[in-house]
Structure formats: C-alpha cells, structure tokens
N, C-alpha and C positions, 0 to 999 in steps of 0.2 A: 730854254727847254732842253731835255737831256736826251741824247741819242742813246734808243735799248731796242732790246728786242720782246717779241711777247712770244708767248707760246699757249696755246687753250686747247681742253679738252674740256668735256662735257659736266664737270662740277667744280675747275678750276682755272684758275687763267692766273700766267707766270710771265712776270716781267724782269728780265734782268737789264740791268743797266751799272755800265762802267763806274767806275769811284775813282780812280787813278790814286790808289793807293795800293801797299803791300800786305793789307790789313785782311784775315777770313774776310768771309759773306758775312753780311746782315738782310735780314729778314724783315719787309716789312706788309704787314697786314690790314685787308678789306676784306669784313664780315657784314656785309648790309643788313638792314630788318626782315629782308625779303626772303631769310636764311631760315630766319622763326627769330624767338623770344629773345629775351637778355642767356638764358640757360642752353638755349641749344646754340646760341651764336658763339656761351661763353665756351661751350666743348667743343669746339670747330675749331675755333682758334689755339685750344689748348692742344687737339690731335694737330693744327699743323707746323705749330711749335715744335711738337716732338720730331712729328716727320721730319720736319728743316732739321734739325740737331744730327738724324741719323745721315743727312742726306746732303750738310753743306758742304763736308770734304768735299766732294764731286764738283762744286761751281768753283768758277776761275777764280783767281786771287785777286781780291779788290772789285769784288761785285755785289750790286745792291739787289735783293732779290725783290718782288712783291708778288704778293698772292691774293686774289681775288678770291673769292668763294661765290660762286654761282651759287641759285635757291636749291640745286641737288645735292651740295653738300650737304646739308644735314642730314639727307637720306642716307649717304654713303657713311656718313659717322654712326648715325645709330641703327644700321643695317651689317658696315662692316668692320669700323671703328676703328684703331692705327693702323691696322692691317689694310683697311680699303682706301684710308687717305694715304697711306705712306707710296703705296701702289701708284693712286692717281698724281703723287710730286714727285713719284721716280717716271714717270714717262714725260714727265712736260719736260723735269731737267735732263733724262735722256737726247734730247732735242736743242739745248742749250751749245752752242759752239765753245768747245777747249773744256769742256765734261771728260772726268776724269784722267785729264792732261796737267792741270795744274798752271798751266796758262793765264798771263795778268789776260784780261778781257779786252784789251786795247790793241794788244799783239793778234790775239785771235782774231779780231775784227779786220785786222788789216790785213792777215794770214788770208782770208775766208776771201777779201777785193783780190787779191792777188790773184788767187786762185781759180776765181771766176773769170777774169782776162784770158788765160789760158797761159800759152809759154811765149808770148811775144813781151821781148824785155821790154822795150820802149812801153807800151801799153801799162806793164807791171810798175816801169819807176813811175810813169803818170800818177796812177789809180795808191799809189804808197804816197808819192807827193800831198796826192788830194785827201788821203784818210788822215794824215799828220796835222795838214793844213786844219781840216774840220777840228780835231781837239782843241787847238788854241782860240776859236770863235768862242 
C-alpha cells in the first residue's frame, strides 16, 4: 500500500502520493457514473486534464496525483467550466505540502515529522530515522 495524502473539497478529492522519482507530476483519474453519462463524465475529465496541465508545476517533484470527481463535478463543469474546476484543483493543491517549493515529496514529508516534533533534536533524529526507515518497507 503507498503512503499519500488526500485532500477533499466539495466536488473533488486529491490524492497525492510520493513516486521516488525526479520525474514532473502525473495525473491520475476517477470519474464514476455517479458524475452523469459517458459525455458529461467525458468533460470532467477533459476540464481536469487541462486544470492539472495549468496547475502541475505547483506539485512536488516525483508525485502521483489523483482526482476523484465527486457527483458535483458535473455541476461545476457545466455551471462554471475550467474556470470553476481549475479553481476547485487549485485549492485542494493549495493544501498539498512543498506547493510551490519544488520539493521531491519524500523530503517534504519528512520536513513536515520534523517539524511537528518541535525543536528537541533527539525527538527530530527519532521521527527522520522513522520516516527513512518507512520508505524502504
């Protein structure tokens, strides 16, 4: 199983998850039926394509993105169309840790334990020890 993080709002839900590569983002997509037809799932998917395109600069290097489409998407697509989806993928990835840092996602991840410890070193090499160890299982 692959450690990521989610992030949801109300017509979309953003998973990213580490690749341990030096490779952009990749995008990957859930349009369920629950969205509407073959035609409005197929323009959901086409508005979150683009959105991703204007919007993967911003995810860390070497990260897998996915995007759910809750059944509100199609509202927002045919209500406000790349303007209201590019909107709803710039707040989930707002949310993303090492956004707009350029940060491999594996650093950040271990950035963010650290950080959370506070300033007691011992605690800090622990919780570094512990996030390294996690990659290799």
């Amino acid at each position: 199983m692959r450690n990521g993080r989610s992030h949801a709002g109300r017509d979309l839900v953003l998973y990213v998850f580490p690749r341990g590569s030096d490779e952009p983002p990749r995008l990957g997509l859930s349009v369920s039926r629950k969205v509407g037809g073959a035609v409005e799932r197929n323009r959901v998917k086409r508005l979150l394509r683009e959105a991703f395109a204007q919007e993967a600069g911003r995810l860390p290097i070497g990260a897998d993105a996915v995007v759910i489409a809750r059944p509100g998407a199609r509202q927002l697509a045919e209500k406000d169309g790349l303007r209201g989806v590019h909107a709803a993928l710039r707040a989930l990835i707002d949310k993303v840790d090492g956004v707009s840092r350029g940060e491999p996602l594996e650093l950040t991840a271990e950035r963010a334990a650290v950080e959370a410890v506070g300033s007691d070193p011992a605690a800090q090499s622990d919780v570094a020890a512990d996030a390294v160890g996690e990659e290799d299982e």
